[in-house]
N, CA, C and O atoms as a DFTB+ gen file, in Angstrom:
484 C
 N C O
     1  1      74.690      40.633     328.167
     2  2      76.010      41.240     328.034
     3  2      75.992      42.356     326.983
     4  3      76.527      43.454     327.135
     5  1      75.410      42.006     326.049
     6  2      74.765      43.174     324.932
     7  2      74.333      44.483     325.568
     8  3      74.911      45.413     325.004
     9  1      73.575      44.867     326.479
    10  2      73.023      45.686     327.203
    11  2      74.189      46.113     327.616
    12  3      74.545      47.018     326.861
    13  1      75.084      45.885     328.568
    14  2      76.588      45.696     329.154
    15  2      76.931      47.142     328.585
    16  3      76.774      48.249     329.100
    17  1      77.465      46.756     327.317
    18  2      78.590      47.379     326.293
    19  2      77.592      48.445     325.915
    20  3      77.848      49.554     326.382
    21  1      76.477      48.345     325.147
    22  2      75.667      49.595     325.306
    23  2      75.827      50.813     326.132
    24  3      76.356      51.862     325.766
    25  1      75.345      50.572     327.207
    26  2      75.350      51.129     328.385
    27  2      77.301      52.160     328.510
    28  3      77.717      53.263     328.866
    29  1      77.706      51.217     328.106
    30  2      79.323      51.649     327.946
    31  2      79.440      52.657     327.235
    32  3      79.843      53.806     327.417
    33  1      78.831      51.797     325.975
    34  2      79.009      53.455     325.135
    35  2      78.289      54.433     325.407
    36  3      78.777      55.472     325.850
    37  1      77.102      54.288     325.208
    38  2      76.552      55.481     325.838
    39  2      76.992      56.462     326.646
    40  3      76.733      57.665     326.612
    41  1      77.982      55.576     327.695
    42  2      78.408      56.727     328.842
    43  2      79.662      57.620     328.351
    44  3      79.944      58.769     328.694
    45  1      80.246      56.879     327.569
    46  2      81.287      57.362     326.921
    47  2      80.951      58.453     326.271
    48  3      81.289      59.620     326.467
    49  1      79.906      57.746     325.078
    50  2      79.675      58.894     323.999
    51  2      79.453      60.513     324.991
    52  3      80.236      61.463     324.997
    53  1      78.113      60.383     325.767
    54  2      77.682      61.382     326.834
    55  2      78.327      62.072     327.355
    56  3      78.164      63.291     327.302
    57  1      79.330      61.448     328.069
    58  2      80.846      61.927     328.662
    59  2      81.378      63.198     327.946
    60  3      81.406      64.382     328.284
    61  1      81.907      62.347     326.523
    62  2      82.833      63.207     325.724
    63  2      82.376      64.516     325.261
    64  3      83.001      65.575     325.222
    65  1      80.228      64.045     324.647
    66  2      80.220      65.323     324.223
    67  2      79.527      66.146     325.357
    68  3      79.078      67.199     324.906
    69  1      79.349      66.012     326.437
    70  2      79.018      67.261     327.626
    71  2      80.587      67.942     327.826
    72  3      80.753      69.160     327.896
    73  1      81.633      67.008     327.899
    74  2      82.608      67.805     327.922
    75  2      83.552      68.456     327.414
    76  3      84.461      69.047     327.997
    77  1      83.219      68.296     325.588
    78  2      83.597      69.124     325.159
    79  2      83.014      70.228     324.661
    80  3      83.572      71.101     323.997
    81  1      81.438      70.162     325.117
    82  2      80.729      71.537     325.076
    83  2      81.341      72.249     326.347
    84  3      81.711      73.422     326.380
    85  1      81.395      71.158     327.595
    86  2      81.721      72.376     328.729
    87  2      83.251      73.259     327.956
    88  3      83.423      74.441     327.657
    89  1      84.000      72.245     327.860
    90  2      85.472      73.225     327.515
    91  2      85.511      74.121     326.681
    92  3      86.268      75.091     326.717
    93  1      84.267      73.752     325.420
    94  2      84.599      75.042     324.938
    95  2      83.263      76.660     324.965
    96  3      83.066      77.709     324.354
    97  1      82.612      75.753     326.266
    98  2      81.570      76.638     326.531
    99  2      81.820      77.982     327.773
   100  3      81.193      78.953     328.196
   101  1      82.971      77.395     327.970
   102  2      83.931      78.342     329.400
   103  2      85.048      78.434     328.923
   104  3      85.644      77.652     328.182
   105  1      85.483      79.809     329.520
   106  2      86.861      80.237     329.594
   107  2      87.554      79.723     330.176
   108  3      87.595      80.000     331.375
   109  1      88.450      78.716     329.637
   110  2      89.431      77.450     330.599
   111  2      90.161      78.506     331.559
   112  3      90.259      78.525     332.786
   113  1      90.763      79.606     330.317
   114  2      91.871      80.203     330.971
   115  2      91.962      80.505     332.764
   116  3      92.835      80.361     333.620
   117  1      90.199      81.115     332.738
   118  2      89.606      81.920     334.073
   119  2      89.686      80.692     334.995
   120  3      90.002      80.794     336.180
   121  1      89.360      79.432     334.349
   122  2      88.626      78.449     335.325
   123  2      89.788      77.780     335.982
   124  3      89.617      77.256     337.083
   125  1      90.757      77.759     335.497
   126  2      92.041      77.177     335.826
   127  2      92.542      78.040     337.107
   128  3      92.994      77.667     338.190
   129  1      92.319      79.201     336.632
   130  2      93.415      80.302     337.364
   131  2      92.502      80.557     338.796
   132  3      93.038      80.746     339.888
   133  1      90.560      80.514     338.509
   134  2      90.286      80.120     339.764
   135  2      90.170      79.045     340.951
   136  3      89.739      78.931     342.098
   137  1      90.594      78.587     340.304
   138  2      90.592      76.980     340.913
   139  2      91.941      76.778     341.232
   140  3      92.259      75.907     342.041
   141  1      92.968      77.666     340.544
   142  2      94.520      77.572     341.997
   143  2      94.314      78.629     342.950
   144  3      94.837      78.542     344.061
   145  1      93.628      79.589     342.642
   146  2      93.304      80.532     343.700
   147  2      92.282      79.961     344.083
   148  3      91.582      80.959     343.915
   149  1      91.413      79.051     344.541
   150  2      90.974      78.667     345.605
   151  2      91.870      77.595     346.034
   152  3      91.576      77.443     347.220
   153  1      92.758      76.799     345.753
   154  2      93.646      75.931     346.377
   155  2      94.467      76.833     347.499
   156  3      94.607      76.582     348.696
   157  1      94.984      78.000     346.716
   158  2      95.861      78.850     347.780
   159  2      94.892      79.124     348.646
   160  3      94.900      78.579     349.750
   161  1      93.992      79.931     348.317
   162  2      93.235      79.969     349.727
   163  2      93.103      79.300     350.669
   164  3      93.520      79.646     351.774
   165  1      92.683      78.534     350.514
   166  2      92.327      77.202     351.534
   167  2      93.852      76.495     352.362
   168  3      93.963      75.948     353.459
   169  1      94.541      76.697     351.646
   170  2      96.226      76.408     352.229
   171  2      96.862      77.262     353.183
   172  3      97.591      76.992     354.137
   173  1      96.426      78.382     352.718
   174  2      96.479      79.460     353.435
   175  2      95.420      79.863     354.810
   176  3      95.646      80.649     355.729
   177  1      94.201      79.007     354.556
   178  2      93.383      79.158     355.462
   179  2      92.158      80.085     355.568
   180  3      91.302      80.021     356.451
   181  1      92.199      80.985     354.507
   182  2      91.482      82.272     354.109
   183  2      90.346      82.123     354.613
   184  3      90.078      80.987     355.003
   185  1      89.279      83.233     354.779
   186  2      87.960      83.034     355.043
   187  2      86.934      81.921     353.997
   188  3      87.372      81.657     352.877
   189  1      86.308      81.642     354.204
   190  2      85.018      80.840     353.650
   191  2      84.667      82.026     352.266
   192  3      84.803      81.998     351.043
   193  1      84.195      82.935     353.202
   194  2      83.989      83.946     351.755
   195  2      84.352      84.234     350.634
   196  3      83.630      84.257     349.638
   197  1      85.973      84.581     350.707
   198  2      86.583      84.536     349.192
   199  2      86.419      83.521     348.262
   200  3      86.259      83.658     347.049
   201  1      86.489      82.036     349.190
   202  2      86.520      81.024     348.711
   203  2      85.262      80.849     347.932
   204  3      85.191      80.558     346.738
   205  1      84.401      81.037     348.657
   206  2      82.794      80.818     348.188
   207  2      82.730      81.995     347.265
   208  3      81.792      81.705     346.523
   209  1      83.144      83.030     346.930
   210  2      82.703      84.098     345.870
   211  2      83.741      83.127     344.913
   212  3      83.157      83.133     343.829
   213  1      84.373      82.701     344.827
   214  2      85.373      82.508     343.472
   215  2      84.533      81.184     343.065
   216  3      84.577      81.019     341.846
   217  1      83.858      80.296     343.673
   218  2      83.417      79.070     343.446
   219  2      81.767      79.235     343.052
   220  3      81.189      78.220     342.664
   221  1      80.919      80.659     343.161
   222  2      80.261      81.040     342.439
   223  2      80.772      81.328     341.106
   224  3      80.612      80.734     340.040
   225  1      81.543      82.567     341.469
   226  2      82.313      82.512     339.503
   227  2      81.841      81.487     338.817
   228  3      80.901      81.412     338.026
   229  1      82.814      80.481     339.319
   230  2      83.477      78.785     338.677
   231  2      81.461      78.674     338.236
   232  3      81.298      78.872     337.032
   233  1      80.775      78.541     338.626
   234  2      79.459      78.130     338.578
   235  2      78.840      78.860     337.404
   236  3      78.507      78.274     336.375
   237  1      78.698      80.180     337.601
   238  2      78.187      81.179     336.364
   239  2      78.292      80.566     335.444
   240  3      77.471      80.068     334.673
   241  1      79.722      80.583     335.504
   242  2      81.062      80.313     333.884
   243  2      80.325      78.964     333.693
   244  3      79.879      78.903     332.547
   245  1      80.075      77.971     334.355
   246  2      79.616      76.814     334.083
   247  2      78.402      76.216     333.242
   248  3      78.270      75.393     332.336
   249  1      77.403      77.234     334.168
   250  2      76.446      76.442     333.734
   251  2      75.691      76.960     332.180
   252  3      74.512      76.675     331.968
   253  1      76.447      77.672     331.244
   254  2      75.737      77.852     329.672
   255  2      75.809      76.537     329.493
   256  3      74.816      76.069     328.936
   257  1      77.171      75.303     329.951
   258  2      76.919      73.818     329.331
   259  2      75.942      73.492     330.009
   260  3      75.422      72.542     329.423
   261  1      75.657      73.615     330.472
   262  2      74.686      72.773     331.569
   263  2      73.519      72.937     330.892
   264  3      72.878      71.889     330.809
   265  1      72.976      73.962     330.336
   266  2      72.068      74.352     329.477
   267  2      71.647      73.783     328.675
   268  3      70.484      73.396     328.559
   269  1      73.217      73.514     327.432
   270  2      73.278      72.693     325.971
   271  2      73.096      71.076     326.425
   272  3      72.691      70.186     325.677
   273  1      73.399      70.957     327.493
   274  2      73.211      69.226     327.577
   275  2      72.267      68.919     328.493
   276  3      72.336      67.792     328.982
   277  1      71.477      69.577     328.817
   278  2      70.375      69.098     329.845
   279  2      69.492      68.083     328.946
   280  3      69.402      66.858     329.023
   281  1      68.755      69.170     327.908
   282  2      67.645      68.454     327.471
   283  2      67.554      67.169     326.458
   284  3      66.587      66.437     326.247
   285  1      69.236      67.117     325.744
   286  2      69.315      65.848     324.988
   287  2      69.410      64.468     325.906
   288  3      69.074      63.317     325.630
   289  1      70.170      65.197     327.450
   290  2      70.258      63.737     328.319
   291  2      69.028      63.448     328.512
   292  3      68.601      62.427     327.973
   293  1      68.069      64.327     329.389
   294  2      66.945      63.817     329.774
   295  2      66.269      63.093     328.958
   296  3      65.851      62.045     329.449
   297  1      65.965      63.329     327.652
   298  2      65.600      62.641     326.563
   299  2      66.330      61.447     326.489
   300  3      65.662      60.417     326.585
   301  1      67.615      61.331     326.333
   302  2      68.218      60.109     326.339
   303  2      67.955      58.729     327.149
   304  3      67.873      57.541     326.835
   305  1      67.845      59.631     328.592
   306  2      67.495      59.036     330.075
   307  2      66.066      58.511     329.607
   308  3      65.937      57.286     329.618
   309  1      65.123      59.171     329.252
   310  2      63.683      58.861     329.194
   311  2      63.372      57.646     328.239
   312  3      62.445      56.837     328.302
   313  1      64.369      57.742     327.370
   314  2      64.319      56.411     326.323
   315  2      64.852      55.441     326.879
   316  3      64.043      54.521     326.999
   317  1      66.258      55.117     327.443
   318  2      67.141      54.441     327.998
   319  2      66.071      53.813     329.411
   320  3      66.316      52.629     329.639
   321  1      65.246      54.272     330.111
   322  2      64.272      54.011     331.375
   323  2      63.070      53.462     330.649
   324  3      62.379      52.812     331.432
   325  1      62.549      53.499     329.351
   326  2      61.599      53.134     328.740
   327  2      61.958      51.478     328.291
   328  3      61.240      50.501     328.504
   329  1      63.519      51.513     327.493
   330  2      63.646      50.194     326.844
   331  2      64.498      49.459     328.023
   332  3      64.634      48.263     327.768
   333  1      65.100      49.855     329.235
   334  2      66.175      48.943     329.660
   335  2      65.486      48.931     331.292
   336  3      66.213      48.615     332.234
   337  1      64.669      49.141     331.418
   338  2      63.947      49.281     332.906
   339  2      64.086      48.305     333.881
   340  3      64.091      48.496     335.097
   341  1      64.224      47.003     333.156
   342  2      63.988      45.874     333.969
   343  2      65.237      45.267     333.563
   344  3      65.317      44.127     334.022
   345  1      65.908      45.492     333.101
   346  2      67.418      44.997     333.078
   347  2      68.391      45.021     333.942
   348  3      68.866      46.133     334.171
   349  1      68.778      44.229     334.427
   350  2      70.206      44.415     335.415
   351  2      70.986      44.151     334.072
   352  3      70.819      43.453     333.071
   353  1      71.908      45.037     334.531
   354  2      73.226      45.174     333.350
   355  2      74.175      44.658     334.288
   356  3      74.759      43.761     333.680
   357  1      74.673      44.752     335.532
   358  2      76.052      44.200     336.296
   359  2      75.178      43.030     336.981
   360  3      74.010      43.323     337.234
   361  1      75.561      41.920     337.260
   362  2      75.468      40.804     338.363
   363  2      76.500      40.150     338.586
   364  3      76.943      39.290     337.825
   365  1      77.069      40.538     339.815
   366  2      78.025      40.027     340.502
   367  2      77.648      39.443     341.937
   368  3      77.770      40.174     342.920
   369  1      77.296      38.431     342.036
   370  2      76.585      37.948     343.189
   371  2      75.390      37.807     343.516
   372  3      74.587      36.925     343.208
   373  1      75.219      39.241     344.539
   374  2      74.257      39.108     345.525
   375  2      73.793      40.801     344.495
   376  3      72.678      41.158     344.113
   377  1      75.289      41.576     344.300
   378  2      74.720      42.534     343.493
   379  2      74.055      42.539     342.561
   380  3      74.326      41.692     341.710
   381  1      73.112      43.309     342.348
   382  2      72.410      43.838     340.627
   383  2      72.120      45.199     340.391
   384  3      71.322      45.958     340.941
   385  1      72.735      45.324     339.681
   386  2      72.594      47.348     339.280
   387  2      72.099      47.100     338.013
   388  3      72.255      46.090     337.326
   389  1      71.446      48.180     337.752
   390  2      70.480      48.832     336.317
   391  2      70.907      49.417     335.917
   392  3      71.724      50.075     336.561
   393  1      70.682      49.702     334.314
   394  2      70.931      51.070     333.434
   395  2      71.553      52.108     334.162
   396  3      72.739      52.423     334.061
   397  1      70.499      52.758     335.086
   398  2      70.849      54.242     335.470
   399  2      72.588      53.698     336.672
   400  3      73.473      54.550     336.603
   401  1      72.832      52.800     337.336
   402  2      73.578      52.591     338.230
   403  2      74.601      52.281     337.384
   404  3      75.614      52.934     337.634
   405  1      74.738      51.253     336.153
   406  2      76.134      51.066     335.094
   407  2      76.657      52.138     334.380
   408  3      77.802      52.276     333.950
   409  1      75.292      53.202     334.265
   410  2      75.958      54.695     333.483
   411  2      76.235      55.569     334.356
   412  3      76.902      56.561     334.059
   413  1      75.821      55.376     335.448
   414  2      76.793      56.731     336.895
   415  2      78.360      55.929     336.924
   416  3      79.418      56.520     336.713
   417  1      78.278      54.957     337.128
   418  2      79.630      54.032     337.699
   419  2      80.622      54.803     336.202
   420  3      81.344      55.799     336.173
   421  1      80.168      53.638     334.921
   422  2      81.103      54.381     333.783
   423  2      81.078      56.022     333.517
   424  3      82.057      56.276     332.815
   425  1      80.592      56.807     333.709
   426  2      80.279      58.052     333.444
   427  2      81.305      58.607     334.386
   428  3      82.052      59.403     333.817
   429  1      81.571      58.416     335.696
   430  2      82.280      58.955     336.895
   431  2      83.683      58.704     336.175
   432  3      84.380      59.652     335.810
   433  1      84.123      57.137     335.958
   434  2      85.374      57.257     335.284
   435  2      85.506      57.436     334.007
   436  3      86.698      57.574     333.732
   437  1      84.891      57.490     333.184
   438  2      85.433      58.411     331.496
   439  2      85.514      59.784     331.762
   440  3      86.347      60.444     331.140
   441  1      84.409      60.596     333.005
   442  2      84.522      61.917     332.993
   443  2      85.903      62.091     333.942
   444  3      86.063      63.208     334.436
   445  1      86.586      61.390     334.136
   446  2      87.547      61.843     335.275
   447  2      88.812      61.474     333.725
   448  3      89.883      62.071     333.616
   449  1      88.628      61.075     333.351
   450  2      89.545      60.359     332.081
   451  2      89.496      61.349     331.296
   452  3      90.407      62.177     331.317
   453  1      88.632      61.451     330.604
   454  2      88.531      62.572     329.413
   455  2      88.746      64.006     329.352
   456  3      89.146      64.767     328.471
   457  1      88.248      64.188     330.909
   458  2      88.792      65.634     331.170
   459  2      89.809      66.192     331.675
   460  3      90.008      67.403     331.780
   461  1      90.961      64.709     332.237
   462  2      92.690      64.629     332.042
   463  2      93.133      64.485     330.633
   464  3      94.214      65.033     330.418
   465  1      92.690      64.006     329.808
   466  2      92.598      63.538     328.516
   467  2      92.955      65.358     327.773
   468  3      94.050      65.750     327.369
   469  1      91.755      66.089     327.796
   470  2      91.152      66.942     327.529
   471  2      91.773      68.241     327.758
   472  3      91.654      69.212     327.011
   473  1      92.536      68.191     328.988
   474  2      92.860      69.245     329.987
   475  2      91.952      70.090     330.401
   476  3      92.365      71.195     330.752
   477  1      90.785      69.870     330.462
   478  2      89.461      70.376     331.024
   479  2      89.374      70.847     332.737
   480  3      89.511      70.012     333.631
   481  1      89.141      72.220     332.987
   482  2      89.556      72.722     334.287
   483  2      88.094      72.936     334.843
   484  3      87.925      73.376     335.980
């Protein structure tokens, strides 16, 4: 169960700080304003194209975080796969998930949390 809560934080901690490098590694302002202009589009029905040039933008703008947090996760990951390898962290039954499967599961909902939390676009 120790492993459990670990694993928790971790995803948390990870969570918070990839996303508050992303927010303040992009121009919210732009990212917001493209991301209702691709909603209108698509409501509207617009070509694929516009849509797909504005969702490159969104990507550019993106990935300097992607940059700053690559190499501390992988490192993280590489330690975390070294000491917890053979651990099931969830057993519920018939299920058993590992490290890497308890930190996608928590990671999906703190990042959906934190970046309502956050107002992160």
């Amino acid at each position: 169960m120790e492993s459990f809560w670990f694993i928790i934080f971790i995803s948390f901690i990870i969570t918070l700080i990839s996303t508050l490098v992303y927010k303040y590694t992009t121009n919210q302002k732009l990212m917001k304003s493209l991301k209702e202009e691709i909603v209108i589009l698509q409501k509207k029905g617009k070509k694929d194209k516009e849509i797909w040039n504005k969702q490159m933008t969104i990507m550019k703008n993106s990935l300097a975080s992607t940059f700053y947090t690559f190499i501390p996760i992988i490192i993280l990951f590489r330690w975390l796969s070294t000491h917890m390898s053979t651990e099931k962290i969830i057993n519920i039954w018939f299920i058993h998930i590992g490290w890497l499967g308890t930190y996608v599961i928590f990671t999906i909902v703190f990042s959906y949390v934190v970046r309502k939390i956050l107002k992160v676009y």
